[in-house]
N, C-alpha and C positions, 0 to 999 in steps of 0.2 A: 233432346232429340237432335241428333244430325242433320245438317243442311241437307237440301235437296241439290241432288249434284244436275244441272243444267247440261246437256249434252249438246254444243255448237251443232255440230250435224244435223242432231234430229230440228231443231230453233229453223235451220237453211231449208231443210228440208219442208218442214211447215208454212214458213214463209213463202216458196213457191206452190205449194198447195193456195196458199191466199189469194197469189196472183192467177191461180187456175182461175179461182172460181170466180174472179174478178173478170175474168173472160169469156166466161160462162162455158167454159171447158169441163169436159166431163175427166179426162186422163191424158197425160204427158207422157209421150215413150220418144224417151233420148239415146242416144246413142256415142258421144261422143264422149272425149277422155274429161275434158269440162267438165261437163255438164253431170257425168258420174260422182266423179270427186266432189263435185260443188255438194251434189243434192245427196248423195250415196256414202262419203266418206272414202271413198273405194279407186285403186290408181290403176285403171286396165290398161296402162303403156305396155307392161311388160307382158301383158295374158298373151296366153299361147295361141288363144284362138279367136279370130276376127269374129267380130257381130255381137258383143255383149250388149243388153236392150236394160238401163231402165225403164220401169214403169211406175209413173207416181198420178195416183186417183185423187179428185180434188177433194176428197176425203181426208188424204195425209196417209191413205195406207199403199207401201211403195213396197217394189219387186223387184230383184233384180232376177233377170234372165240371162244363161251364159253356158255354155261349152263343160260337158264333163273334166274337159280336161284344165280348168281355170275354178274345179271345186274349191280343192283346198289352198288356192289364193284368196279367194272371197275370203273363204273360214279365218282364214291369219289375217286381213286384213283390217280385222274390228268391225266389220259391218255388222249391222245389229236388227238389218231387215228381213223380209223376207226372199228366199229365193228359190229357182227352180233350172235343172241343166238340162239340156238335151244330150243322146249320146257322143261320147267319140267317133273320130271319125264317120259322121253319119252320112251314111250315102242316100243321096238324091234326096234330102235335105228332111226327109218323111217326118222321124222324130224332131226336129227343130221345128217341123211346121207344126205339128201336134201340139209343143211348149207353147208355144205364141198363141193358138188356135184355142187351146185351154184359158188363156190369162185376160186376153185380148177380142175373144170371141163373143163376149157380153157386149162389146160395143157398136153396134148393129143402129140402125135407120133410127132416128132424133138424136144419137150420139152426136158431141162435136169434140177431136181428139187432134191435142197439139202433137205437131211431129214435127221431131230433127229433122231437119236432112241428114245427119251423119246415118238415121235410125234405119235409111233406107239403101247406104251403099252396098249393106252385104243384103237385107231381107224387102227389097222394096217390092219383090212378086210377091212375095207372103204374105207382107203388110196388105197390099194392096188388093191382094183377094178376100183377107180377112174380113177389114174395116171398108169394103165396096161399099157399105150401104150408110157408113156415119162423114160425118162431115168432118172434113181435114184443115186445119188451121196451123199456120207457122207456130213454133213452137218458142222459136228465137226471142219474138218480143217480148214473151214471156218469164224467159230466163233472164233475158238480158234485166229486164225490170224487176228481178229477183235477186240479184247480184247487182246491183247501178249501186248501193251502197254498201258499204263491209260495215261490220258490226266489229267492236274493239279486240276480240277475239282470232279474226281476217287482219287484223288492223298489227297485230300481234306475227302472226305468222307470217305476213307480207315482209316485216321487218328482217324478221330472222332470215327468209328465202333473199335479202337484197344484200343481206350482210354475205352469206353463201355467194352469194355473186360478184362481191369485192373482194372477198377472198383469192374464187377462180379467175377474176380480172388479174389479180395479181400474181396470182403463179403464172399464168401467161407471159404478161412483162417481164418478170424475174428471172424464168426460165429459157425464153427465146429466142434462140441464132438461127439464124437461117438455113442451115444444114440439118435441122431439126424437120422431121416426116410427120405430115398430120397426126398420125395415131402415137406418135410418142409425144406430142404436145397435149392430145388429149390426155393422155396414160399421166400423165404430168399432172395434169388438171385434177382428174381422176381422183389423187392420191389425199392432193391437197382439200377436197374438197371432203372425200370419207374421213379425215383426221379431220376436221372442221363438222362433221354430223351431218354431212351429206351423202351424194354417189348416186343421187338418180337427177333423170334432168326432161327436159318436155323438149317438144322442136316449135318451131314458129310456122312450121308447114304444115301442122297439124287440122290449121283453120284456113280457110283462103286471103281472109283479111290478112294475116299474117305473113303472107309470100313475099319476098322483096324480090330484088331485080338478083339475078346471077347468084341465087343460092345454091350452099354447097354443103349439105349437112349429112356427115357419113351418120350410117345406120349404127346406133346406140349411143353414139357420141355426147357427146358434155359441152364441146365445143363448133359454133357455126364458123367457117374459117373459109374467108373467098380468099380468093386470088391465087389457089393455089391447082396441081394440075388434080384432076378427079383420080386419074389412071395410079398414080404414082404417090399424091399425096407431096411433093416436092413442091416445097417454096421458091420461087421467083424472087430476089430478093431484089432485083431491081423493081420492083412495084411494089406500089402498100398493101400492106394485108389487114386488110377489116377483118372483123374477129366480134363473135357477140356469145355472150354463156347464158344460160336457161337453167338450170339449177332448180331444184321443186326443193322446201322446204314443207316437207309434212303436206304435201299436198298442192300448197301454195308456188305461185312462180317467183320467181327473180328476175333479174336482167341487167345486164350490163353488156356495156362493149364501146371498140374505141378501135383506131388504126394504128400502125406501128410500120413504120419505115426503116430499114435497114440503112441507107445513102441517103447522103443529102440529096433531098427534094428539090426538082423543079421551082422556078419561081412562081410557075401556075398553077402547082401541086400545091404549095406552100399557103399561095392564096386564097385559093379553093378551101384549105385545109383551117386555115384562121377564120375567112368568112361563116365557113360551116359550125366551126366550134361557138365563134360570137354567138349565132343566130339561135344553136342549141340553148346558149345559157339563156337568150334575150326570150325565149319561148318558153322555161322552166320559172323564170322571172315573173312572168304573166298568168300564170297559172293562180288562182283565188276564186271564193265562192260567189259565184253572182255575174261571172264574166263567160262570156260565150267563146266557145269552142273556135269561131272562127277568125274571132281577136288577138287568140295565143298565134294561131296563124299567121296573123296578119305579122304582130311582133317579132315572128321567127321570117318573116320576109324581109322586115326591116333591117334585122340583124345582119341579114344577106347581103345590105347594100350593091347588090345587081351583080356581086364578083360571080355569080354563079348563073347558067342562064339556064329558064324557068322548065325548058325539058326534057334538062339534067336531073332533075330531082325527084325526090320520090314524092306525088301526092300527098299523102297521107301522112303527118308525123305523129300523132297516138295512137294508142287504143287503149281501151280498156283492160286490167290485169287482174286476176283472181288465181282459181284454179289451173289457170290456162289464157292464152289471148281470147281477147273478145272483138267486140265490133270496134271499126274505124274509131275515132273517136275529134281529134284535132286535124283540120282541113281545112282550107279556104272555103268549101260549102256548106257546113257544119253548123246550126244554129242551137246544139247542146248547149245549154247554160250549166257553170261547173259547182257542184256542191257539195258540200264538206260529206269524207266519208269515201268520195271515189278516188280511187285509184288507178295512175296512166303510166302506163310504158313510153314514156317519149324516145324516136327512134328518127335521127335525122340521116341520111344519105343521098349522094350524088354521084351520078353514072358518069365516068372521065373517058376520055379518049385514049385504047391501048391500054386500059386494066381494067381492075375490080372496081375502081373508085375509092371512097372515102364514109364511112359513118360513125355515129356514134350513137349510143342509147345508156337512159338511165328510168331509174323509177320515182313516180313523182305521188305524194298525197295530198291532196285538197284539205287542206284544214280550213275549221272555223275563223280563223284570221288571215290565213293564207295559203303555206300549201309548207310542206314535209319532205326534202330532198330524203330518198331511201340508198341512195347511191353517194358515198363518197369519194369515188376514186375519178379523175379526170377526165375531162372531156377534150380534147385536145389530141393532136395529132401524137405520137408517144417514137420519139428518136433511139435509136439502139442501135449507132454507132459510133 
């Protein structure tokens, strides 16, 4: 007899089904591109049409709801659940409220039903006329408690999505003069990244946690690339240009990134630029199971040795990494304790006088004895002149 073939998906899927009912949630309708992929298999970046709703019952029997015109993406997508569309083009939203009203209509007064926020940017009058009468609970803690650990599987695909992201770090490098137009730096990226088994990529603006200071991320791009002009897309090459790549591996994120200076650097560019990198390593250093989130902070402030002052920087320097960013994660106020299995995007940056600044980011895994650098290309200021 043939093994039984274990489908990841459906195991993620289940698994937040557990934490529903650990919440005593009756059904989860999400919305976000996360939170699909994690629990769905499914990558609505590219779908045509805004507002695609999962629905998952703490039963484990899950829906998705979506746009006639994103059918046969689901279909090719390998989803293996159930679903249901509303028409094209539907005016004055009749048939989309119908689908919802149909699926979601059963949860009515002693319901208690997690909800995204993402679930309610396009449908939250629908929703909320629907579900007026059940009890509304965040959705997030849920998920996130569903995802806080990867299973060898995520553990597997993280990798591959990190190697994708040394890749595109390094056609950057390789490729970059300054006379070079954001979309040919990306198209560049692009290339190398489809000969590598990639070509699709997620943004960090996706989630709010995710937002840094003076983001500049054209639409469809592969590449986040500050410092340069929005209108034109022309590099400044007397300023550094930060630069970070998102890369999805089968679902999974990557991450990397680094700064690149065209001319020698200031002496206070330079310092700025060393302090920052130490602090990076001194922060990725600390990372191991049983130590609190706000320890690795503390050691990425030491790293600092004060070259940088404190309202230069950005708050936050992790978060969690899966399908997609997740919540904060590494902070001075942070009392996570870190354990083998999660996975962190460390992402250090500092706002400078007169440009974009400086940052860098890699991916970090917590192991059972320590932690799992995913990222091997440098953290360091990178000269190319």
């Amino acid at each position: 007899m043939a093994p039984l073939t274990i489908n990841p998906v459906q195991q993620r899927a289940e698994r937040v089904a557990r934490h529903l009912q650990e919440a005593r949630a009756d059904v989860l309708i999400a919305g976000s591109a996360t939170a699909i992929a994690y629990v769905a298999g499914v990558n609505i970046r590219p779908f045509t049409a805004p507002g695609t709703l999962l629905v998952l019952e703490a039963s484990g029997t899950l829906r998705l709801l979506a746009s006639e015109a994103d059918r046969t993406a689901v279909e090719h997508s390998g989803y293996q659940g159930n679903a249901d569309y509303w028409p094209i083009g539907d005016v004055g939203g009749s048939g989309r409220q119908a689908v919802l009203a149909m699926y979601l209509g059963t949860f009515g007064a002693g319901s208690r039903v997690a909800l995204e926020g993402e679930a309610t940017q396009v449908h939250g009058p629908a929703l909320a006329a629907i579900l007026s009468q059940a009890e509304s609970v965040d959705a997030a803690p849920i998920l996130d408690a569903a995802a806080r650990i990867k299973d060898d599987e995520e553990l597997r695909l993280l990798r591959e999505a990190a190697n994708l992201a040394d890749i595109a770090y390094t056609a950057v490098v390789d490729r970059m003069t300054p006379e070079l137009r954001a979309y040919e730096i990306v198209r560049n990226v692009d290339r190398s990244l489809r000969s590598a088994g990639g070509g699709d990529a997620w943004s960090p603006l996706e989630h709010s946690a995710g937002v840094t200071r003076a983001s500049h991320f054209p639409k469809n791009s592969l590449v986040t690339l500050l410092g340069r002009v929005p209108e034109t897309g022309v590099l400044d090459p007397g300023q550094p240009l930060p630069f970070a790549l998102y890369p999805l591996s089968r679902l999974y994120t990557g991450a990397a990134g680094t700064t690149i200076v065209f001319e020698q650097p200031s002496a206070s560019l330079k310092s700025a630029a060393d302090a920052l990198s130490a602090a990076t390593e001194a922060a990725i250093a600390a990372v191991a199971p049983g130590v609190r989130a706000d320890e690795v902070y503390a050691a990425y402030k030491r790293g600092l040795q004060g070259a940088v002052a404190p309202e230069r920087l950005d708050p936050v320097i992790g978060y969690s990494v899966g399908t997609g960013v997740g919540r904060p994660l590494l902070s001075a106020g942070s009392n996570d304790v870190l354990e083998p299995g999660m996975a962190l995007s460390i992402r250090t940056a500092a706002n400078l006088d007169g440009g974009p600044g400086i940052a860098f980011q890699s991916t970090v895994l917590v192991t059972g004895s320590g932690h799992e650098r995913l990222n091997i290309v440098p953290q360091r200021l990178i000269h190319l002149y």
